[in-house]
C-alpha positions in Angstrom: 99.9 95.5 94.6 101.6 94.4 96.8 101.0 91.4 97.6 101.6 90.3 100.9 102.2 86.9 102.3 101.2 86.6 106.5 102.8 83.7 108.3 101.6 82.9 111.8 101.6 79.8 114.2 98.4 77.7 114.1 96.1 78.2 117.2 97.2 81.0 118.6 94.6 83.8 117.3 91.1 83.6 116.4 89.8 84.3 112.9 88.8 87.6 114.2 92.0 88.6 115.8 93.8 87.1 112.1 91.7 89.4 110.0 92.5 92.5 112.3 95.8 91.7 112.0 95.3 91.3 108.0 93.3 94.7 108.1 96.1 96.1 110.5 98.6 95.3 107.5 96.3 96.2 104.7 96.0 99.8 106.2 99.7 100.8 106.6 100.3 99.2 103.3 97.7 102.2 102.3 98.9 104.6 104.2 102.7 104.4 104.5 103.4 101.9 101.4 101.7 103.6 98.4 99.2 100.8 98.0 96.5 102.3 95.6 93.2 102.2 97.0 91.1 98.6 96.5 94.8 97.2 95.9 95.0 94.1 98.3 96.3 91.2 97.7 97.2 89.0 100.7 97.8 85.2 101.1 97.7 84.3 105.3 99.4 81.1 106.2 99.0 79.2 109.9 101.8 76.3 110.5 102.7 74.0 113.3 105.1 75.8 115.7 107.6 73.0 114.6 106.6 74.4 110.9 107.8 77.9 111.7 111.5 78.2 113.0 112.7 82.2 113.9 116.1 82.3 115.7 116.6 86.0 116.7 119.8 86.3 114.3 121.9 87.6 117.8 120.4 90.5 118.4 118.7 89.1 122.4 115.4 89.0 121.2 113.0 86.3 122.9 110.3 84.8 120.4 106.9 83.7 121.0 104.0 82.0 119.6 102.7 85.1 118.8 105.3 85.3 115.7 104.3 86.9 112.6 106.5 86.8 109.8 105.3 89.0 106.5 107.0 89.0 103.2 106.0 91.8 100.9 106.5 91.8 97.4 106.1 94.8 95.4 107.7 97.1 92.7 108.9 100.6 93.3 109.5 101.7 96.9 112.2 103.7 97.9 114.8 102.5 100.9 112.5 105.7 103.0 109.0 103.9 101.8 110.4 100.5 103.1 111.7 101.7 106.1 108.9 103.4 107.1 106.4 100.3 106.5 108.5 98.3 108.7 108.2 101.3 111.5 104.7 101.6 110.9 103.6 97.7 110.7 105.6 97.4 114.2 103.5 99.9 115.8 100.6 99.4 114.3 100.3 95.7 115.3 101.7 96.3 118.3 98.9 98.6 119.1 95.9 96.9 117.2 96.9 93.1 117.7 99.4 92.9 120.7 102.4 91.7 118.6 105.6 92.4 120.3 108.0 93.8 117.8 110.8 90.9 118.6 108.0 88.8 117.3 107.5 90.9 114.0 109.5 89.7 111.4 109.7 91.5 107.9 110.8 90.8 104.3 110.5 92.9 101.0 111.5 92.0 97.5 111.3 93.8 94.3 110.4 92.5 91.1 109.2 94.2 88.0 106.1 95.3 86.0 106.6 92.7 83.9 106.6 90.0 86.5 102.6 90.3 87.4 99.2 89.9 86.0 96.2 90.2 87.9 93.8 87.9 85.7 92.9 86.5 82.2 96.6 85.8 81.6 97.5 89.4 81.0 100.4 91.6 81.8 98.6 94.7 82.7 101.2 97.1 83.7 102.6 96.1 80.6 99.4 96.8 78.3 98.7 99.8 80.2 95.2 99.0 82.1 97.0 99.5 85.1 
């Protein structure tokens, strides 16, 4: 883990340019994020632009339909991990997939070991398998 959720507006990439953008995140969650190798878990989501509202919280920044919002939910990153997955996942989808970084918006949450099983109704932090 983690598991990471990719919002986007509907229509405004191709499946090929979503799944670079997937593989984009997938990468610096491997390289900058501690991900364990074949550890991806990521749910993409496409809305209406009326479906997907992102006011720039004052800070001047001009939105576009090229908006991606990513929430990332994990266990055990430091404030340094954290910060430098949020550097890394601006310049690395600016670079790879042309999103602007006022169009990048990012969220993490903690949770627990406890809090995750990854099939046949099993805890397995918690029973050791992983």
């Amino acid at each position: 883990m983690p598991l990471v959720k990719i919002d986007l507006i509907k229509g405004v990439r191709s499946p090929t340019e979503i799944r670079k953008l997937a593989d984009t995140v997938q990468q610096v969650m491997l390289d900058h994020f501690k991900a364990p190798p074949k550890d991806r878990y990521q749910i993409i989501t496409q809305h209406e632009s009326f479906e997907l509202i992102c006011e720039d919280t004052n800070l001047g920044f001009q939105r576009s339909k090229s908006l991606v919002m990513i929430q990332i939910l994990q266990q055990g990153r430091d404030v340094q991990d954290k910060q430098a997955a949020f550097r890394h996942l601006a310049s690395e989808l600016q670079k790879h997939c042309g999103v602007p970084g006022t169009d990048l918006v990012i969220a993490c949450a903690e949770n627990t070991s406890a809090d995750w099983s990854f099939g046949m109704g099993e805890a397995q932090f918690l029973t050791g398998k992983l």
